[in-house]
Structures are given as structure tokens and as C-alpha cells.
C-alpha positions as CSV (number, residue, x, y, z in Angstrom):
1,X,75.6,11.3,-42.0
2,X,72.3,12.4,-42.5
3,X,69.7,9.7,-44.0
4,X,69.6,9.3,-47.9
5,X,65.8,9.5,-47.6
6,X,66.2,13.3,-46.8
7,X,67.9,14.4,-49.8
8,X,65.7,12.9,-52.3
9,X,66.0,15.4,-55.4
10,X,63.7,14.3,-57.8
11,X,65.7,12.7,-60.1
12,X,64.6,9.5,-60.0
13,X,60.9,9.0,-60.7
14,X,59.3,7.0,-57.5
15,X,61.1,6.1,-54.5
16,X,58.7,4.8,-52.7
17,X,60.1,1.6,-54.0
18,X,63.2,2.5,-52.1
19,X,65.0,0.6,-49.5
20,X,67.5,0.6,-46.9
21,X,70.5,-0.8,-48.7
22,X,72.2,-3.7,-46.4
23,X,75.5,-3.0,-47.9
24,X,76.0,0.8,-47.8
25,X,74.9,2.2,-44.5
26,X,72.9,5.4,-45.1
27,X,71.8,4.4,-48.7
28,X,68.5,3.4,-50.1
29,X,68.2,1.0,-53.4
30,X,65.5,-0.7,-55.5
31,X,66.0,-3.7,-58.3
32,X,63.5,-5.2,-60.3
33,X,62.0,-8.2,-58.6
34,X,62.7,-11.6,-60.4
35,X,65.9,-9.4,-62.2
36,X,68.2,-12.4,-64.1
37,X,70.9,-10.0,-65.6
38,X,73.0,-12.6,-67.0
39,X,70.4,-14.0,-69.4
40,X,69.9,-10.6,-70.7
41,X,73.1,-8.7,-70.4
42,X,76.6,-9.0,-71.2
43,X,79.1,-7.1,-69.2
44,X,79.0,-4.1,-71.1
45,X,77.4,-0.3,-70.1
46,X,76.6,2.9,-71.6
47,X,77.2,5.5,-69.1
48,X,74.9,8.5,-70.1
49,X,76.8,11.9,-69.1
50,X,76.6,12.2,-65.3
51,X,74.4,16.1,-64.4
52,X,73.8,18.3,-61.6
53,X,70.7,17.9,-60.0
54,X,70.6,20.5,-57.0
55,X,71.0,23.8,-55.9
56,X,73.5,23.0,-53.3
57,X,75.4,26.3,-51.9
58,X,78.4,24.4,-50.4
59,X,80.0,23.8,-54.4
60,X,80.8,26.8,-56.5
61,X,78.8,26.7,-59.4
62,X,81.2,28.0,-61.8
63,X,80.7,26.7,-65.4
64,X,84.7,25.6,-64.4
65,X,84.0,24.0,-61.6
66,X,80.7,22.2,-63.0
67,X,82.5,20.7,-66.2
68,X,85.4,19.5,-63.9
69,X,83.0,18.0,-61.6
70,X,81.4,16.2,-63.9
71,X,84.4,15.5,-66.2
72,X,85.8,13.5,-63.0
73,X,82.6,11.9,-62.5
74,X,82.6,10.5,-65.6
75,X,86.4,9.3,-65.6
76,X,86.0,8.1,-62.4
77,X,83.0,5.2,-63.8
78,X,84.7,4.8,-66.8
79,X,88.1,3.8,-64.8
80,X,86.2,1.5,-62.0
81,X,83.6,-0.3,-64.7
82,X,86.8,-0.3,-67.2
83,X,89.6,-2.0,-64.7
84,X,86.7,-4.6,-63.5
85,X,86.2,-6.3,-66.4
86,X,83.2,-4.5,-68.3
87,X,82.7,-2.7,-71.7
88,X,82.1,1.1,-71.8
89,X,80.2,1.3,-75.2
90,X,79.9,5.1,-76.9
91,X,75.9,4.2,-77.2
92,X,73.3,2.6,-76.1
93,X,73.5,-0.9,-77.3
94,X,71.4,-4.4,-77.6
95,X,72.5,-6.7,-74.6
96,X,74.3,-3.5,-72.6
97,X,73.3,-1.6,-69.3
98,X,72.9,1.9,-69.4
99,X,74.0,3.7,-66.3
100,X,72.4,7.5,-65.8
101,X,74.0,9.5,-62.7
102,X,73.1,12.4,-61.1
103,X,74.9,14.7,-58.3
104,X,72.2,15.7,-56.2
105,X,73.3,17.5,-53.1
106,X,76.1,18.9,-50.6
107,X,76.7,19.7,-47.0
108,X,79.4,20.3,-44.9
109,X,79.2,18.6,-41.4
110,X,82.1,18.4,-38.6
111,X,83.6,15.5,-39.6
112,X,83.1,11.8,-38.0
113,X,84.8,11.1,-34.3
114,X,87.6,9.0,-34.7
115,X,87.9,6.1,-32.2
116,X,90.1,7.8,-29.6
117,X,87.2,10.5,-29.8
118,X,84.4,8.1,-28.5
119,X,86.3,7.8,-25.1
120,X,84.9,10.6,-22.7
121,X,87.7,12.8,-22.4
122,X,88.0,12.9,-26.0
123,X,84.5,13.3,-27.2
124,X,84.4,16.3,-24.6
125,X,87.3,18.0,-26.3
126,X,86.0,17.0,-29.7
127,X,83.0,18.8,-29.0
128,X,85.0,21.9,-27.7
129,X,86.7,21.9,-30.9
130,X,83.4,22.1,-32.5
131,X,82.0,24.5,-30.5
132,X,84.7,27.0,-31.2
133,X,85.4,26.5,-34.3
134,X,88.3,24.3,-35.1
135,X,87.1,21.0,-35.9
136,X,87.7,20.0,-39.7
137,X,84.3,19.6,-41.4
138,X,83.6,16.7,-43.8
139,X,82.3,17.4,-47.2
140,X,79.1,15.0,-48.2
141,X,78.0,14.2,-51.5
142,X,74.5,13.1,-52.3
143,X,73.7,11.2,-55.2
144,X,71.4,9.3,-57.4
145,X,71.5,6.7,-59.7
146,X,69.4,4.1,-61.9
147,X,70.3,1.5,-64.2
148,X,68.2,0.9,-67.7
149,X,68.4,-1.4,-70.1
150,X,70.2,0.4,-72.7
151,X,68.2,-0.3,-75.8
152,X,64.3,-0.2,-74.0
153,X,65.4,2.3,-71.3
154,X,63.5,-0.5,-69.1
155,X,63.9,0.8,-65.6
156,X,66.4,-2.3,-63.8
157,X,67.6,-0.6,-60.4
158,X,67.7,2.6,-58.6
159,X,69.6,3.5,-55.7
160,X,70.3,6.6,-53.2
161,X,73.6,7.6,-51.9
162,X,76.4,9.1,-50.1
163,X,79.9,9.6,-49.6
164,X,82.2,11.7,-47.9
165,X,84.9,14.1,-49.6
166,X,87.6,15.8,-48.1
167,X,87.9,17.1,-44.6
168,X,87.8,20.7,-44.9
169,X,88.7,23.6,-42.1
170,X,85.6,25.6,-40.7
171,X,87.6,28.9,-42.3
172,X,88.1,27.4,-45.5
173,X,85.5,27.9,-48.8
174,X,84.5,24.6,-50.3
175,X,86.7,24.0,-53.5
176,X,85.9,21.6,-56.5
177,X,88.9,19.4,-55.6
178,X,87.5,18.3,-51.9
179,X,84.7,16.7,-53.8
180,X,86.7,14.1,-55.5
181,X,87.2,11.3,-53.1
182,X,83.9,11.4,-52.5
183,X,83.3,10.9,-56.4
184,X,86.0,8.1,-56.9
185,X,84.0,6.1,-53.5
186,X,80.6,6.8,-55.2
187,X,81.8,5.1,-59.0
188,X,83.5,2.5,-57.0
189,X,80.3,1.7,-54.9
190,X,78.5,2.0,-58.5
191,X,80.3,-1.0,-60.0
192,X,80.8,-2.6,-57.1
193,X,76.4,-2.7,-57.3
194,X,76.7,-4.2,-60.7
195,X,79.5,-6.8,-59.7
196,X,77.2,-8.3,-56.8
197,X,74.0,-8.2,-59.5
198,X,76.1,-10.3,-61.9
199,X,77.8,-12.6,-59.7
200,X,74.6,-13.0,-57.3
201,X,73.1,-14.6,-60.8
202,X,76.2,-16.5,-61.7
203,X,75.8,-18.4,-58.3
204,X,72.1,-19.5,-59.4
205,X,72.9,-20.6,-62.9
């Protein structure tokens, strides 16, 4: 998977601040030093409308295929931070998080070896495969994402990211559909970020 540092978009305002993220492999991250979340915050987020942020080519950009992107963006949060324990508020709220998400990128690349693969024999005919077309490709989303405090819009953490969608033939177009595991790994890894930040602080109280 490519680095996250080459698909910065612009989204975010500095990322200089960035980096590498010992958690997620291939993923950058920033959080305000001296952060103590749980004398601020309850466990309760705003989650602004997740956008577009790229001119990808891999995606059809289909007003259909945009709103169902995004509409299964936005379930996809609201299930993860919902099922772990944490309030989705309709607004922006004293005490809350606000969460603002962006898609930022696409690319199709042949898909990763799989451990029988890494022997000799088998990388060679993996490689053949490639070579002549017939290895499935792997769909990668890029994204980008920063956390605020809901009612200042004080900046709290940032982070850069990836995930991997469907496999996909060479001969077949990218549809909407092969992006959604990589959406549902990419909220997950979301709240999973907010978990540690909370618990991390719990463990110092």
C-alpha cells in the first residue's frame, strides 16, 4: 500500500505535524500534546457530514454513487461510535467531540500476496498472473480525518489513512459497492482512535 504521506489532499490544514501512526501501518496521526480528554469530554460526538475530497478516476462520480458513498460513510460511524458506548448528538454540543471526515483518494493495485504467495514458486506465478492480466486488483481508499472540540472547533487530533476494499478483476469497472469494506474498516479504525484516547486517560486518572 502506498505511504499515507503521498496522498495528502489538502483537507487538513498542516501536516507537517503528522506522524507515522504505531497502530495502523501506512497511517500518519497528530494529537494535541498534553490532550486530557476525559476532563473535557464526555463520550459523546457530532459527526459533521463526511465529503469528497479528490478527483479520483477509479470511483464513478455519479451524483448516485456519491450520496450512496457518503450515505454509508456516515452509517458506517454512526453504527461503530453508537454500538461502543458513545452518543451521536444531531449538533455540535458543550462537552462533545466533533468528528469531520473526508474521502480523499482511490487506486486500484494487484492485490496483496497471500502467504502461500511469498514462497518462490508462488510469488513467480503470482507475478505471471499479474503480468498477464489475471490477478484480482485491490481497491484502496484514502482518507482524512480530524477531531474538534465541538463547541470551539479547537483542533484535538488529525490523522491520515487507508484501507482496502474489495478485490476486484483487472476486466472489471470499479463499482460503488467494492468501496464499502473499505469504509466499514476505516469508521471502525475511527472509534477504535477515540477508544484508546479515552481509555489511555482513564489509566492516568
Amino acid at each position: 500500500m502506498p505511504d499515507a504521506d503521498t496522498r495528502h489532499s489538502g483537507f487538513l490544514n498542516d501536516y507537517a505535524r503528522l506522524s507515522k501512526d504505531p497502530q495502523w501501518p501506512k497511517s500518519e496521526m497528530w494529537v494535541k500534546p498534553g490532550l486530557e480528554i476525559n476532563q473535557t469530554y464526555q463520550k459523546r460526538v457530532y459527526l459533521e457530514p463526511p465529503r469528497f475530497y479528490f478527483t479520483g478516476k477509479d470511483l464513478s462520480r455519479s451524483p448516485a454513487d456519491t450520496s450512496a458513498m457518503l450515505k454509508y460513510l456516515n452509517q458506517a460511524l454512526q453504527h461503530q461510535f453508537l454500538t461502543a458506548g458513545y452518543e451521536v448528538t444531531r449538533r455540535p454540543e458543550p462537552h462533545a467531540l466533533m468528528l469531520r471526515t473526508a474521502i480523499t483518494g482511490t487506486e486500484r493495485t494487484p492485490r496483496d500476496l497471500s502467504i502461500p504467495e511469498y514462497l518462490p514458486i508462488g510469488f513467480v506465478i503470482g507475478g505471471a498472473m499479474y503480468l498477464t492480466g489475471t490477478r484480482d486488483e485491490s481497491l484502496r481508499i484514502f482518507f482524512e480525518s480530524e477531531m474538534r472540540d465541538a463547541q470551539t472547533g479547537e483542533l484535538l487530533a488529525q490523522s491520515v489513512s487507508a484501507t482496502t476494499g474489495k478485490q476486484i478483476s483487472p476486466a472489471d469497472a470499479t463499482k460503488v459497492e467494492d468501496a464499502y469494506p473499505a469504509l466499514d474498516a476505516w469508521a471502525k479504525q475511527l472509534r477504535e482512535r477515540a477508544d484508546l484516547a479515552f481509555a489511555k486517560q482513564a489509566s492516568t486518572d
